[in-house]
VMD Tcl script that draws the C-alpha trace (Angstrom):
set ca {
  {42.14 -53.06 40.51}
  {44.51 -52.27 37.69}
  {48.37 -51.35 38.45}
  {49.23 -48.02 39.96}
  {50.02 -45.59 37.59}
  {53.62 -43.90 38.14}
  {52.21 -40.11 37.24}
  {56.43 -39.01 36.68}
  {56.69 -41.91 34.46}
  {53.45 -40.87 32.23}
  {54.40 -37.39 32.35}
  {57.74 -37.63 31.51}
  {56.59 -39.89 28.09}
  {54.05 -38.08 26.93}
  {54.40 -36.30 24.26}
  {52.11 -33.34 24.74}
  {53.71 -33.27 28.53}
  {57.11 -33.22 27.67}
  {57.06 -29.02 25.99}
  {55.49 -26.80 28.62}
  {52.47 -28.80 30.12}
  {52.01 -28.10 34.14}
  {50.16 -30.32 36.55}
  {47.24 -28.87 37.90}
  {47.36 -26.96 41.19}
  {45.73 -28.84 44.08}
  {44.10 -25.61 45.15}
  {42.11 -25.84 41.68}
  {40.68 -29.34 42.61}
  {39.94 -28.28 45.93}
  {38.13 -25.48 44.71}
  {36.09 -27.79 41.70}
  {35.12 -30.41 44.63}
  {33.87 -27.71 47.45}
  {31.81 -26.03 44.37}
  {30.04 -29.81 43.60}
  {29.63 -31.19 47.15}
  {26.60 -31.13 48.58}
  {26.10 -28.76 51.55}
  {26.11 -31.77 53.81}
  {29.48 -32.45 53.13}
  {31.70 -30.00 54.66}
  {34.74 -31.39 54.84}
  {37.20 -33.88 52.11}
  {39.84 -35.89 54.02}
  {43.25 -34.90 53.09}
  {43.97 -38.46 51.08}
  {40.78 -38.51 48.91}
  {41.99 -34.61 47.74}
  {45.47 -36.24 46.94}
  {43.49 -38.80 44.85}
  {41.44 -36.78 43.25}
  {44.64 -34.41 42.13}
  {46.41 -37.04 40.96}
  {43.21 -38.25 39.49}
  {43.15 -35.28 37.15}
  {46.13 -34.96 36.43}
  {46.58 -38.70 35.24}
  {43.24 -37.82 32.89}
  {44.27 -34.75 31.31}
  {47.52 -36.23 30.58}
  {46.29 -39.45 29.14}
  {43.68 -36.75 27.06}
  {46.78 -34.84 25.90}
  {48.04 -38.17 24.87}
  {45.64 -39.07 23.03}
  {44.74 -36.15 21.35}
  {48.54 -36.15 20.30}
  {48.38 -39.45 19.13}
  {45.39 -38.74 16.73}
  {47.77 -38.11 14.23}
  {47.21 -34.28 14.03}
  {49.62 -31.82 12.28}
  {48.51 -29.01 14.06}
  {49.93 -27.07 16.30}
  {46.33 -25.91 18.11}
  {44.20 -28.71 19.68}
  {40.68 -28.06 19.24}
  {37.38 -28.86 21.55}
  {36.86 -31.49 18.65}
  {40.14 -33.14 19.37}
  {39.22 -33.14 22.95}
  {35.94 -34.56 22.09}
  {37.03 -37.36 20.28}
  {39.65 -38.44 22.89}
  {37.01 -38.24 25.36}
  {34.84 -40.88 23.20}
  {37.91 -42.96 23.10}
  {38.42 -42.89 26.53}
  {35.02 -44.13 27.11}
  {34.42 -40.43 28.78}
  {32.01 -39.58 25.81}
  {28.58 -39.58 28.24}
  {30.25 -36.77 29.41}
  {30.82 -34.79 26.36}
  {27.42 -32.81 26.37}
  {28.72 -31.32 30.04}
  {31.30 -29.21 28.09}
  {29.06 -27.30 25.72}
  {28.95 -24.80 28.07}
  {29.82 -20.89 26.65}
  {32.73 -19.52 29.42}
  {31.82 -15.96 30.34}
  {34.05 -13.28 29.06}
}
mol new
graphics top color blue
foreach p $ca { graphics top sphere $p radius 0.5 }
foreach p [lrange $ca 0 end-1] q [lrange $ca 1 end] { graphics top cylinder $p $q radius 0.2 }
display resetview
């Protein structure tokens, strides 16, 4: 495996992170992984819900990143810009999961 990634250090360089950007609340992943489990697997041992928190955090600020360092003069990202970062990412086999219309 690669070096660890020092989440502070990333955040704190970032330029997307370094305005008003908040980690995301471990409560949030806890409530994405129960919701994708299977039924057979009732329980998620403390340390793999620490990794997976850190885990995405460290992806949507490497996104952010990237999205930032398209180059755009904007001040609104777009689902396009998210897109694209995705693809560079090499998270563009997951693009067609986002198409999804929210729910008002």
């Amino acid at each position: 495996m690669g070096e660890p990634v020092d989440v502070d250090a990333l955040r704190a360089t970032t330029p997307a992170a370094t305005s008003t950007a908040q980690p995301i609340v471990a409560g949030q992943v806890d409530r994405v992984v129960k919701k994708v489990l299977p039924e057979d697997v009732p329980n998620v041992a403390k340390d793999a819900r620490v990794a997976m928190h850190k885990a995405a955090n460290i992806t949507l600020l490497m996104l952010s990143a990237m999205v930032q360092d398209q180059g755009r003069s904007r001040r609104t990202v777009t689902a396009a810009d998210v897109k694209q970062a995705m693809t560079h990412a090499g998270f563009g086999h997951l693009i067609d999961g986002l198409d999804v219309k929210r729910p008002r």
